[in-house]
C-alpha positions as CSV (number, residue, x, y, z in Angstrom):
1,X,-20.6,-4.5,24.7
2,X,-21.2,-3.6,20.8
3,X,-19.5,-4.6,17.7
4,X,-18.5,-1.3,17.2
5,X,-17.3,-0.6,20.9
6,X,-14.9,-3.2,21.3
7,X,-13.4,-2.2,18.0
8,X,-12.8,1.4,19.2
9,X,-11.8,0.4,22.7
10,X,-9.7,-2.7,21.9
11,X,-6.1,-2.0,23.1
12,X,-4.7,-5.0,24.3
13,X,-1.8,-6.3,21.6
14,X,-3.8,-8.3,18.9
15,X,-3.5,-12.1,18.5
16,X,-0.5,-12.8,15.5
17,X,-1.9,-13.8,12.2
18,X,0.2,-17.2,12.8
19,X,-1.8,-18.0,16.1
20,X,-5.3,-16.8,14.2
21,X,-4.8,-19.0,11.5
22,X,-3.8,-22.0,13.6
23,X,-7.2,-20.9,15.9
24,X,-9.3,-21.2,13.1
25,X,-7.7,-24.4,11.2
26,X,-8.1,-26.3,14.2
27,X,-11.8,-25.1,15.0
28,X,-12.8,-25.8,11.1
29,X,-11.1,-29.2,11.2
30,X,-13.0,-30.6,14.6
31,X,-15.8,-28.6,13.6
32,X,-16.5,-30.2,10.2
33,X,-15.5,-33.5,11.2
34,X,-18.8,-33.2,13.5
35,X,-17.4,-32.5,16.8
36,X,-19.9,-30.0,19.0
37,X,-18.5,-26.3,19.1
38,X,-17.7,-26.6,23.0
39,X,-15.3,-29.8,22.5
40,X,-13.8,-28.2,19.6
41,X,-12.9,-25.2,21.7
42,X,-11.8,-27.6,24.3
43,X,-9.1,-29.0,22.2
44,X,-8.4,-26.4,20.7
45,X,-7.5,-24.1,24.0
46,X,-5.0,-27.3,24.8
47,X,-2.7,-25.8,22.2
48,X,-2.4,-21.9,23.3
49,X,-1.4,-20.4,26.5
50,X,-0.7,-17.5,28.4
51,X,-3.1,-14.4,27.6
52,X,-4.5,-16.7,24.8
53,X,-5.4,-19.5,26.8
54,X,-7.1,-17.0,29.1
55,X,-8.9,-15.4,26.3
56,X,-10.3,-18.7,24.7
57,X,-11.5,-19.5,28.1
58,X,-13.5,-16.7,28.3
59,X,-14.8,-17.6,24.9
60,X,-15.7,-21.1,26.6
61,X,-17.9,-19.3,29.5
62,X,-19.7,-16.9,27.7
63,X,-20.8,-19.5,25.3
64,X,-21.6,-21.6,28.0
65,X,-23.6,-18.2,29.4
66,X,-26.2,-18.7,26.3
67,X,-23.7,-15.8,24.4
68,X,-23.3,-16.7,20.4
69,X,-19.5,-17.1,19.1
70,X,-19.5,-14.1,17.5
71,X,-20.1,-11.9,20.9
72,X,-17.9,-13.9,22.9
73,X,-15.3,-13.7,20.4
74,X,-15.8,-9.9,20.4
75,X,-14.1,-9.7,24.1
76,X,-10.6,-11.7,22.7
77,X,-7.9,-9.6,21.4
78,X,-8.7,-10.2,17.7
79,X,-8.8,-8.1,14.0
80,X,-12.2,-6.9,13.6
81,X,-12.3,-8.7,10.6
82,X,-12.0,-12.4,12.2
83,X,-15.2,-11.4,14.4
84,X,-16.7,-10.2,11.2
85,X,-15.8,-13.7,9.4
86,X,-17.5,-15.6,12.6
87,X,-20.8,-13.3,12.0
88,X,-21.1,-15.1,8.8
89,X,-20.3,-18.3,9.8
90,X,-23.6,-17.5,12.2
91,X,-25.7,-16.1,9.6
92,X,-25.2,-19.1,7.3
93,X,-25.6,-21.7,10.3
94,X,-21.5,-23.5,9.1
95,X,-18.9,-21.8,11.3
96,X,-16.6,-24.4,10.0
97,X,-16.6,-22.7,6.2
98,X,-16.0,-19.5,7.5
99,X,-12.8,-20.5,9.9
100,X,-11.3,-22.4,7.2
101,X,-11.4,-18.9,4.9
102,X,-9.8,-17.1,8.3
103,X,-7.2,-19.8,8.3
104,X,-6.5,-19.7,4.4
105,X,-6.5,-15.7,4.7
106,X,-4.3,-15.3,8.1
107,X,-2.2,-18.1,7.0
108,X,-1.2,-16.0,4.1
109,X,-0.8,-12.6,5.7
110,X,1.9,-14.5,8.2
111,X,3.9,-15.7,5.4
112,X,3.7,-12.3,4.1
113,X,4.8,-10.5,7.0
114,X,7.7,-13.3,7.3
115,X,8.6,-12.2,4.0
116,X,9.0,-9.0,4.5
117,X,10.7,-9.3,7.9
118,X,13.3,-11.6,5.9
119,X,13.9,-8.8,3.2
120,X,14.0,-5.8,5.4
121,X,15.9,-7.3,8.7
122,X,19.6,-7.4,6.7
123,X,19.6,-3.6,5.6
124,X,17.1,-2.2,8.9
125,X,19.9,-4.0,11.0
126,X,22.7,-2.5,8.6
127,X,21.7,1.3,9.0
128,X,21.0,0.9,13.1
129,X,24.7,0.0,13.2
130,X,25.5,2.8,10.9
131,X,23.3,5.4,13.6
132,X,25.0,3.8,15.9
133,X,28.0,4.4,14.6
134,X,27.3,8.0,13.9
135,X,25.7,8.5,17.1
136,X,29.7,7.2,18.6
137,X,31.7,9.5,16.9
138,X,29.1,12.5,17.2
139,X,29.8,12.3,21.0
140,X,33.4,10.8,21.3
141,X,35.5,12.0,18.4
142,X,34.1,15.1,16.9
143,X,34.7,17.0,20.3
144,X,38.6,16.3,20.3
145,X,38.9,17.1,16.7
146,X,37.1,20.6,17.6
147,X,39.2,20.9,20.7
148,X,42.7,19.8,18.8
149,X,41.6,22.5,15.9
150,X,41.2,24.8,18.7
151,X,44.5,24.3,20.0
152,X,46.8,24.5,16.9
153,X,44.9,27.6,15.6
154,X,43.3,25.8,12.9
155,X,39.9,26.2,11.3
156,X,37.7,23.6,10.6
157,X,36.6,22.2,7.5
158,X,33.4,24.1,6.0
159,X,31.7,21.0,5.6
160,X,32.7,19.9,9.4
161,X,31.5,23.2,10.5
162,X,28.0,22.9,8.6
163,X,27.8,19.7,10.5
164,X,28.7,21.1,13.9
165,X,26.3,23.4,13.4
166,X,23.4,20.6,12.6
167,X,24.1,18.7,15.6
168,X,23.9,21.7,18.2
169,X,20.3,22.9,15.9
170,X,19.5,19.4,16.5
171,X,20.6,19.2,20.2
172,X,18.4,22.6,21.1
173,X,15.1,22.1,18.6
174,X,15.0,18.0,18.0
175,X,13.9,16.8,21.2
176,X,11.2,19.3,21.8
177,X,10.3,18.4,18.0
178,X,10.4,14.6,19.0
179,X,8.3,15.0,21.9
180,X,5.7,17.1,19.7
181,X,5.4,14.3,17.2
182,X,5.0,11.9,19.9
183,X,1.9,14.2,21.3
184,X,0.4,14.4,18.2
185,X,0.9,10.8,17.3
186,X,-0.8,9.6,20.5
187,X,-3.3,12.2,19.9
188,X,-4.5,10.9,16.7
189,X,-4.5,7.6,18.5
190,X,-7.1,8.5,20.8
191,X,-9.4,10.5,18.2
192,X,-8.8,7.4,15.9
193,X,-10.7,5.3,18.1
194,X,-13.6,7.3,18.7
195,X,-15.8,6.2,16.0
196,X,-16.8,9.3,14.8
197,X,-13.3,10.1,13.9
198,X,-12.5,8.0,12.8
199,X,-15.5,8.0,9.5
200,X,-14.1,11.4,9.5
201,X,-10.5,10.2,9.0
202,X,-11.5,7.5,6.3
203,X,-13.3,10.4,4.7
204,X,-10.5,12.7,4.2
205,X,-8.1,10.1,3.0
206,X,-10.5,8.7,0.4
207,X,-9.7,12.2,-1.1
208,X,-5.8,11.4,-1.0
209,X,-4.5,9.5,-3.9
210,X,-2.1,6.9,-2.1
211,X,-4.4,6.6,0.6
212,X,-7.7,6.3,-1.4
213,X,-6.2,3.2,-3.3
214,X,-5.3,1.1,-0.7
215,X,-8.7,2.2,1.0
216,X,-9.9,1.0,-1.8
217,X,-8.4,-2.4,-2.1
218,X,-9.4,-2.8,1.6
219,X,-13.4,-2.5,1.0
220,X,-13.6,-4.0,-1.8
221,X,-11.5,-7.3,-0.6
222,X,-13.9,-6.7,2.5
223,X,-16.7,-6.8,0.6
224,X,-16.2,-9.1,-2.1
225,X,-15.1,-11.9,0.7
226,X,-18.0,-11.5,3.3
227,X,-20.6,-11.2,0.6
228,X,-19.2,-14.1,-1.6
229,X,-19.2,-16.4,1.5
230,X,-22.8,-15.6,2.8
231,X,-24.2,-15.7,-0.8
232,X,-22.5,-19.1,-1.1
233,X,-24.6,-20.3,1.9
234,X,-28.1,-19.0,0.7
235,X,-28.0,-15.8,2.9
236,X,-30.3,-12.9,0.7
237,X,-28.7,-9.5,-0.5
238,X,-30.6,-7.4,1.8
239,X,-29.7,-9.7,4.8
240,X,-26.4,-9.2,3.6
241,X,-26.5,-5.5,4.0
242,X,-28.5,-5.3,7.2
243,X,-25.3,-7.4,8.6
244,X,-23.0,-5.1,7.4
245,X,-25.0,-2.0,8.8
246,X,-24.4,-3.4,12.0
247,X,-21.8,-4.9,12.4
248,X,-18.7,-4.0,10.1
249,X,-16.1,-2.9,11.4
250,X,-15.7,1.0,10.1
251,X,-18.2,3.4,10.5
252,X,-18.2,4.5,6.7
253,X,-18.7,1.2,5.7
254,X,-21.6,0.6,8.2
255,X,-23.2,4.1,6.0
256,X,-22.1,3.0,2.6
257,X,-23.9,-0.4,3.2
258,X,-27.3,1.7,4.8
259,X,-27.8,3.4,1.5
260,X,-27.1,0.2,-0.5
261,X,-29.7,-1.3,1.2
262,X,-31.9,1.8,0.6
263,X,-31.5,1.1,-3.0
264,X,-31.8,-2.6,-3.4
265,X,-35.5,-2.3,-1.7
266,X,-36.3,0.0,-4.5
267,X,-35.8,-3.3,-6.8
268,X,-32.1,-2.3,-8.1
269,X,-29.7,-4.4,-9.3
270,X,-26.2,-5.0,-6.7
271,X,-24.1,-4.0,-9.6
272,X,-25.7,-0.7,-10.2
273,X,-26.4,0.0,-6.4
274,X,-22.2,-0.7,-6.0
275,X,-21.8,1.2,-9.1
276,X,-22.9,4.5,-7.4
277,X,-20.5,4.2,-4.2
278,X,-17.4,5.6,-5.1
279,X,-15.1,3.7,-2.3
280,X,-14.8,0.3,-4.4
281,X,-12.5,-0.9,-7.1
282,X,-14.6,-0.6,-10.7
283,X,-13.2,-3.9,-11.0
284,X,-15.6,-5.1,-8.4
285,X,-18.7,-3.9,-10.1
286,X,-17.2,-5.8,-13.0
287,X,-17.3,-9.1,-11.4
288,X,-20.5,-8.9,-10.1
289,X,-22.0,-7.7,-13.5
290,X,-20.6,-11.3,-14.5
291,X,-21.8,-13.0,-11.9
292,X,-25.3,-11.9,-11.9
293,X,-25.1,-12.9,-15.9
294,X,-24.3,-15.7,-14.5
295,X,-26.4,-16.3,-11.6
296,X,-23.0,-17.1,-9.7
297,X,-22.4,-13.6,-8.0
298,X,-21.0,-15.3,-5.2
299,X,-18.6,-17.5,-6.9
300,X,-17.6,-14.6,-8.9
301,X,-17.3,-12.3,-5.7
302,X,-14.9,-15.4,-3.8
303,X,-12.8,-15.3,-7.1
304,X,-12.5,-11.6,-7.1
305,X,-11.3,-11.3,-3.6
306,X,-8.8,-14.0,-4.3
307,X,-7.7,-11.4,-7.1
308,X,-7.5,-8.6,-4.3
309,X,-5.2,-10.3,-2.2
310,X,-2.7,-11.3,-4.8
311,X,-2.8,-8.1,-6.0
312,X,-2.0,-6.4,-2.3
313,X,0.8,-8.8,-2.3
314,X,2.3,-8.0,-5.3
315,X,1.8,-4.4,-4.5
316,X,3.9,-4.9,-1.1
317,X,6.7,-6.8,-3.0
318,X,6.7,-3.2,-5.3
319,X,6.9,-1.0,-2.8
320,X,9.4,-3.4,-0.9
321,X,11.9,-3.2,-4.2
322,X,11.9,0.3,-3.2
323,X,11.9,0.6,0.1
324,X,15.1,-1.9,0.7
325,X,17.7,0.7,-2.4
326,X,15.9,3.4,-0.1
327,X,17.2,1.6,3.5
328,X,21.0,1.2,1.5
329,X,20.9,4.5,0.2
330,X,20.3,6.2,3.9
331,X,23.2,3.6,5.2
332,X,25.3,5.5,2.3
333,X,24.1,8.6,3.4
334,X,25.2,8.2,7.0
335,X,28.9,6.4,5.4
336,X,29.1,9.6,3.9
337,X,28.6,12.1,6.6
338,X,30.9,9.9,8.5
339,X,34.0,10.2,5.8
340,X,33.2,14.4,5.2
341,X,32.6,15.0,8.7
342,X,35.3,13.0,10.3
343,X,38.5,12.1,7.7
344,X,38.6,15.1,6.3
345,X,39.5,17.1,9.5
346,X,41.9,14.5,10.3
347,X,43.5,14.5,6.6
348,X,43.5,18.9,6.6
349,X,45.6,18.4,10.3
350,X,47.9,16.3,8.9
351,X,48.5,18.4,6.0
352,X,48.8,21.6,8.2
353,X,51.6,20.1,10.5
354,X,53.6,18.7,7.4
């Protein structure tokens, strides 16, 4: 099966960036301390099990099929971009190079992740108990109130009342809602992996702001790491680009690369053929500018996506200085439906009987 298939098709749950990175440390270690690929894999599927075991295994018998790593790799349960890392381990004949960049680069996304689960676990933990909570006295308490109200003749707070009313809009339009954000959700699941969707999709939110930056960051951190790594071991320009025609991972990509490689026949320079794509960071262009000063454009492109991923994590750690106030201010929220909606009925009773 293509590249391009097993990306769109691929729904089994995807290997953890922990278990990646510990895959590809091994294999780099055993590889370039001269062991043959098939021992390596041998020791290294000692260390997994389960559906990992199972998958490596797989790996193990297509190679021993005559298959290359890269399209036995393409049947495991992997990021398109660790297949993608093993095509250019093939194209510059040193797998070992290119799993010890996956192991750097998955190594660091775990820790990031573990970050973020550490930061956002207190206060996502916090307002679940506070729904929870909510959720309790919308269905135990709020009914006796109504029905005590009823009984003494009294009327209900206005802000108690607005909330009444809420609950039953809720109760009568929020599960149908639900269940139509759920179809449409799983529908754009399905048209996102069709491949023609989904260069359609990438289209439209290239033309979003939000979106279009973090698109951005993704091809150009794409770019500057696959092309830095294959230029380091001697692969050509146009090779470069052929490689990426047919195998990256996103359709668009695949297109912007095709006409790239239109232009670098006609004798352009890689700066000014990236110059004219406008899905990459400027800064990009920039660093290859030096490096072809230079005659170090793969150096330069190594550094640069180095840069990239620093700059995704500080990015996160921003948007995660917001996010957590956001989390507290919801938990506040809720504290203070709670007090309206609740203590204030009780408190207006206890003044009408006195």
């Amino acid at each position: 099966m293509s590249f391009n298939g097993m990306y769109g098709m691929r729904i089994k749950r995807q290997w953890s960036e922990r278990k990646l990175a510990n895959l590809s440390y091994r294999l780099s270690y055993l590889l370039d301390s001269g062991i043959p690929l098939l021992d390596s894999l041998d020791f290294a599927i000692g260390h997994f099990n389960g559906r990992e075991k199972e998958q490596l295994l797989h790996v193990r018998q297509s190679l021993e099929e005559g298959d290359s790593l890269s399209c036995a790799v393409e049947s495991m349960s992997v990021p398109s971009l660790f297949v993608s890392l093993i095509v250019a381990g093939e194209q510059h004949g040193h797998y070992a190079s290119s799993l010890s960049f996956a192991a750097r680069y998955y190594q660091r996304r775990a820790e990031w992740k573990h970050q973020i689960y550490q930061l956002l676990s207190y206060p996502f933990l916090l307002l679940l108990l506070s729904a929870a909570s909510l959720w309790f006295l919308l269905q135990a308490i709020l009914p006796q109130l109504a029905s005590m109200y009823s009984t003494l003749g009294l009327s209900l707070p206005y802000f108690t009342r607005v909330f009444i009313a809420i609950v039953s809009c809720f109760s009568s339009y929020g599960v149908p809602s639900i269940a139509v954000m759920l179809l449409c959700a799983a529908g754009f699941a399905i048209v996102r992996r069709r491949p023609q969707s989904a260069e359609k999709a990438a289209a439209f939110l290239f033309t979003v702001p939000f979106f279009r930056y973090w698109l951005k960051l993704k091809y150009s951190h794409y770019f500057a790491m696959q092309t830095g790594l294959l230029l380091e071991a001697g692969v050509s320009i146009l090779d470069i680009c052929i490689l990426f025609k047919n195998k990256a991972p996103w359709l668009l990509y695949r297109h912007l690369m095709e006409k790239a490689e239109v232009q670098l026949n006609e004798g352009r320079r890689l700066s000014d053929t990236m110059g004219e794509l406008p899905y990459f960071i400027p800064e990009l262009i920039r660093y290859i500018e030096l490096g072809e000063e230079g005659g170090q454009v793969g150096a330069c492109l190594l550094f640069y996506s180095g840069q990239v991923e620093e700059e995704i994590r500080q990015q996160i750690e921003k948007l995660l200085r917001w996010l957590e106030p956001l989390v507290l201010i919801a938990i506040g929220s809720i504290v203070l439906v709670i007090v309206l909606s609740f203590f204030l009925p009780v408190l207006h009773m206890i003044r009408s009987l006195n």
